[in-house]
C-alpha positions, 0 to 999 in steps of 0.5 A: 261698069257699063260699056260707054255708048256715047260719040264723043273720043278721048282726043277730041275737042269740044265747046260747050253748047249755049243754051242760057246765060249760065252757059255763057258764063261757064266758057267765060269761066272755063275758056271756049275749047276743051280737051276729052280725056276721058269719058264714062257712063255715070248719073242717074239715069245712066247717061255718057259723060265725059271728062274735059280739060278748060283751058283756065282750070286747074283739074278737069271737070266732068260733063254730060255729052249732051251739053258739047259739041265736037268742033275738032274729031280725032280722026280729023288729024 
């Protein structure tokens, strides 16, 4: 397994970054602000990913950290 080497935490709180209308409709589909829970190299070429609790799904869904922006870090407390 490769060391994470992205900036995101576990804790911090993030929202999706608006790039096109598949991203508007993704935070309407998902709610606004989510929750990292976890975060891992993965994909191909490897990139950092991380794992998200929405506020309207059910299970938590994996993204690359490119397509987030932290609004609320964790050493913020």
């Amino acid at each position: 397994m490769k060391t994470y080497t992205g900036k995101i935490k576990i804790g911090d709180i993030v929202k999706r970054v608006i790039r096109s209308g598949i991203d508007s409709e993704l935070v309407e589909e998902y709610g606004e602000y989510g929750l990292v829970i976890h975060r891992q190299m993965i994909g191909n070429p490897i990139h950092p990913c991380i794992t998200v609790a929405w506020p309207k799904q059910v299970r938590p869904r994996s993204i690359a950290e490119s397509y987030v922006e932290v609004v609320c870090s964790k050493d913020n407390e």
